[in-house]
C-alpha positions as CSV (number, residue, x, y, z in Angstrom):
1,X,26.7,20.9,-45.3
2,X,25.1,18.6,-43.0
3,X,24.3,15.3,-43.2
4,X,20.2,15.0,-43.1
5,X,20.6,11.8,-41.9
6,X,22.4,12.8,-39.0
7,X,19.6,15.7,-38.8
8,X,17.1,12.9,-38.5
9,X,18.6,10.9,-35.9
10,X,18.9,14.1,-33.6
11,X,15.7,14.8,-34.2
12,X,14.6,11.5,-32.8
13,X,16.1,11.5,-30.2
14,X,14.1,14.2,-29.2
15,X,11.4,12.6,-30.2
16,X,11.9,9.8,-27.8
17,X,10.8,11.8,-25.1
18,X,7.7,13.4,-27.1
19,X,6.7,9.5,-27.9
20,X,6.9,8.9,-24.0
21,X,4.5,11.7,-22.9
22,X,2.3,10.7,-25.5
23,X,-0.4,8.9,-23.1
24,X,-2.6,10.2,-20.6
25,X,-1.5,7.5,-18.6
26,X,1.9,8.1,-18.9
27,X,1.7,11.7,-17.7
28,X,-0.6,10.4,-14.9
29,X,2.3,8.0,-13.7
30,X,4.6,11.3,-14.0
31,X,2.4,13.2,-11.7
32,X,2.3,10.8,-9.0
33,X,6.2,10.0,-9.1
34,X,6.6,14.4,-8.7
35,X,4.8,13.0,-5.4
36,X,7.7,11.2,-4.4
37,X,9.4,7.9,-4.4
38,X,6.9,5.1,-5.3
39,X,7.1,1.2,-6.1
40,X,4.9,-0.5,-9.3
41,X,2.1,-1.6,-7.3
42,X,1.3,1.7,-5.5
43,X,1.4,3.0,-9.0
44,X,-0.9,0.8,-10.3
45,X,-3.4,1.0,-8.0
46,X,-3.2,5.0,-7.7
47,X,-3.4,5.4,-11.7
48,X,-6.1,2.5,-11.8
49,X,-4.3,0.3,-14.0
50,X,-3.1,-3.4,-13.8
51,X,0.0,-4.2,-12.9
52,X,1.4,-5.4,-16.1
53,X,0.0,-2.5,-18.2
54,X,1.4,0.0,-15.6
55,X,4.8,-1.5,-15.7
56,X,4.4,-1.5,-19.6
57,X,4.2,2.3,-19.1
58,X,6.9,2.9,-16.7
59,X,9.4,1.2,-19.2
60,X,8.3,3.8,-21.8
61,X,8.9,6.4,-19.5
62,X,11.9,4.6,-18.3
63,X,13.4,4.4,-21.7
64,X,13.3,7.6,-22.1
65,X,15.4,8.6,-19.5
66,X,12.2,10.2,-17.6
67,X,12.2,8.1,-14.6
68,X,14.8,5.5,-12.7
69,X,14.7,2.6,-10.7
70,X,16.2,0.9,-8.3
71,X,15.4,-2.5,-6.3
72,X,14.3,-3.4,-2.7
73,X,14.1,-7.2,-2.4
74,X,11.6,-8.0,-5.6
75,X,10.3,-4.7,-5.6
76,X,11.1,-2.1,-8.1
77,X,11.0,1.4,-7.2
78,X,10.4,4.6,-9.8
79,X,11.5,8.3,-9.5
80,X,11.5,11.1,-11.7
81,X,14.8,11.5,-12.9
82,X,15.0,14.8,-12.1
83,X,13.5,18.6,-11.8
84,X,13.9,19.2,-15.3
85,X,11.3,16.2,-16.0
86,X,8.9,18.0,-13.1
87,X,9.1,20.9,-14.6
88,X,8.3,19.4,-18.1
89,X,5.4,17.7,-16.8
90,X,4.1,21.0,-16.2
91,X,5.3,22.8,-19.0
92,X,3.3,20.3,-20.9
93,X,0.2,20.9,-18.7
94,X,0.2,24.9,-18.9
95,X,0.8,24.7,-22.3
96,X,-2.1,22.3,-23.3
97,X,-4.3,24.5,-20.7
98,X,-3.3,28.0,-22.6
99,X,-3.3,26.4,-26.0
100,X,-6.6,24.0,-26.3
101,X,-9.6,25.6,-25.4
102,X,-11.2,21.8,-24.3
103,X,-8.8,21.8,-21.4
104,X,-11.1,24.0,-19.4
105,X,-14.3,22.3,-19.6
106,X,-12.7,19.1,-18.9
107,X,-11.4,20.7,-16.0
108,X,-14.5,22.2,-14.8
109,X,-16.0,18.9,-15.0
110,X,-13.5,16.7,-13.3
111,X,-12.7,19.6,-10.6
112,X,-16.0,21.8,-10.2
113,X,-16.3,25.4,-9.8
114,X,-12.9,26.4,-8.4
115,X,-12.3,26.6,-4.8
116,X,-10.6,30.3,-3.1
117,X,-7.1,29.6,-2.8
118,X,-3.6,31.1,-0.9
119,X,-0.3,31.9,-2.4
120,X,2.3,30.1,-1.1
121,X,4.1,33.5,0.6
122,X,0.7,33.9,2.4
123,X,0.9,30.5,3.2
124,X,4.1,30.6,4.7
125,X,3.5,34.0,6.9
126,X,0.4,33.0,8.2
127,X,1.4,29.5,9.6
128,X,4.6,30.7,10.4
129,X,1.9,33.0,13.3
130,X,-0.2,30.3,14.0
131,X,-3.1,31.8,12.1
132,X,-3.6,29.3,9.8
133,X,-3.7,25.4,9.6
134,X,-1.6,23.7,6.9
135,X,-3.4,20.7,6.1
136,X,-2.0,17.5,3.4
137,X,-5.0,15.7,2.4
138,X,-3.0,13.5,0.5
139,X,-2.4,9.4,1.2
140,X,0.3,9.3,3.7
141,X,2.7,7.6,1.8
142,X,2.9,10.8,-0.1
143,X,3.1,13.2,2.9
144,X,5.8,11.1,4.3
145,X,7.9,11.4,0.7
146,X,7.7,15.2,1.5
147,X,5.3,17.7,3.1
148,X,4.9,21.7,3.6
149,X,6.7,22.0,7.3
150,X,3.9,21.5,9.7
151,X,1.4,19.9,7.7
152,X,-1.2,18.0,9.4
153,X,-2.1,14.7,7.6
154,X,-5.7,13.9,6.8
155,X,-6.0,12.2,3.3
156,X,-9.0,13.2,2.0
157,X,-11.0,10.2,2.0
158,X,-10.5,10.1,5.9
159,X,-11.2,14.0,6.0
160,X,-14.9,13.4,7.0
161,X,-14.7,11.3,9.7
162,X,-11.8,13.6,10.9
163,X,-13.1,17.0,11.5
164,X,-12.5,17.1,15.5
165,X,-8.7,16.8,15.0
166,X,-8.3,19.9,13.5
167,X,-7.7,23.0,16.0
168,X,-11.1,25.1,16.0
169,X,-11.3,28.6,15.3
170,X,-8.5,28.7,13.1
171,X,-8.4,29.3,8.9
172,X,-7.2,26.0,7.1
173,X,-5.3,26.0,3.9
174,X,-5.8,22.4,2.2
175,X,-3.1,21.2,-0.4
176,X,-2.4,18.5,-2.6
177,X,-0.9,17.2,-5.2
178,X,-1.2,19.7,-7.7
179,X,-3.0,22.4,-9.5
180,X,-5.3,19.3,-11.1
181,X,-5.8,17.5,-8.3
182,X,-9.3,17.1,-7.0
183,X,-8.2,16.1,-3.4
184,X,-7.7,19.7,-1.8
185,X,-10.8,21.0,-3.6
186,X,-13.1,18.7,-2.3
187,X,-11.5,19.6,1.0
188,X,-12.0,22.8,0.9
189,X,-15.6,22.0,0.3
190,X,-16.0,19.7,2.7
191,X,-14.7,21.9,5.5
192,X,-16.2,25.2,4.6
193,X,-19.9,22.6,4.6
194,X,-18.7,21.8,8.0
195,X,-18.1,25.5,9.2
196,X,-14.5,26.0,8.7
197,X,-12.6,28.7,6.9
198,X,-10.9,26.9,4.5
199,X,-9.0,27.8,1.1
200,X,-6.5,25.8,-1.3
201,X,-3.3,26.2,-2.0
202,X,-2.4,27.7,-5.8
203,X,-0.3,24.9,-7.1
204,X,0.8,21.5,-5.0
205,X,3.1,20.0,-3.4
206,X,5.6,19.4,-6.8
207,X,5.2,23.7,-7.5
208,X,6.1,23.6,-3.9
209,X,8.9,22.3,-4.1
210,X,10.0,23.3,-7.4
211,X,10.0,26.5,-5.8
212,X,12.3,25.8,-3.6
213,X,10.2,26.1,-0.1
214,X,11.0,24.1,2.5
215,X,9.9,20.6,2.6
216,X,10.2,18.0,5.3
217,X,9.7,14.1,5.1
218,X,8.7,11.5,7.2
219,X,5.4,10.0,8.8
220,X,2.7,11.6,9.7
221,X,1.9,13.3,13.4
222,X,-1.1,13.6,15.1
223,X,-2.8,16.8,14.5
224,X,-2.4,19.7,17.9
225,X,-5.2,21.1,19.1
């Protein structure tokens, strides 16, 4: 028979990585490393925390096997560790959403009424014509990490000022980080306000890629006309 103790210590390890995703914070860090490549203060600043606390977090998760390093000069940069930890992140995410029924009101308050939105196959036929604009309205350090082919970059909080940049007369499909990111909805507000047709994509930029769709990387371009 075996050894309970032995059961135990399995079980915790398992449990190492349940302790790690056990902060909002935490999985907030995770979301933005599925982003790409990104060093502790760009963290900090993107998650709102100080630097210390949100190096504090990143051990956890780095403990845990969830995320590695690796050092440029006195920075230190963080990365998932792999799919498998993307894919948990959202595992964790559609299970809490099908699961808890407070996940949709807190939804509805951080996000607003939902915004139309485009598959990705659509996505990919329709730019692939010219009918439609791919726009990343994430911060460019995030576009440059990896991007939908073709993607003009306006982060959102630019978006306004903007506008003229983007070719008239034809539909825009707005995407960002994820499924629970507010940035592509309040793009797709903001255009449709300003006479576009605009929609979001279903998903972000990790189910993107998850998917195995193309991505390319590197810095932004101006947007054609």
């Amino acid at each position: 028979m075996a050894d309970a103790r032995h059961k135990a210590v399995l079980y915790e390890q398992f449990a190492r990585v349940g302790k790690a995703l056990a902060s909002p914070k935490r999985l907030e860090l995770l979301d933005l490393l599925a982003q790409g490549e990104r060093n502790v203060d760009d963290l900090a600043r993107e998650a709102e925390l100080g630097v210390t606390s949100c190096s504090a977090h990143l051990q956890v998760l780095h403990r845990a096997r969830l995320v590695t390093t690796r050092k440029q000069g006195t920075r230190v940069y963080y990365s998932l560790a792999g799919d498998d930890v993307a894919h948990l992140q959202a595992e964790v995410r559609d299970v809490a959403a099908r699961l808890l029924a407070e996940v949709a009101p807190a939804r509805l308050a951080y996000l607003g009424e939902d915004v139309e939105m485009i598959s990705p196959d659509e996505l990919l036929r329709r730019a692939s014509s010219g009918e439609v604009t791919v726009l990343d309205v994430r911060p460019a350090a995030e576009y440059a990490a990896g991007h939908i082919p073709g993607a003009v970059s306006i982060p959102v909080s630019e978006l306004a000022g903007r506008l003229a940049e983007l070719p008239a007369g034809i539909d825009v499909a707005a995407y960002c980080r994820g499924p629970y990111c507010v940035f592509a909805h309040d793009a797709v507000r903001l255009l449709r306000a300003n006479g576009h047709t605009a929609r979001r994509l279903s998903g972000g930029m990790p189910e993107w890629r998850l998917a195995g769709l193309p991505v390319a990387v590197g810095e932004a371009q101006p947007a054609s006309r």
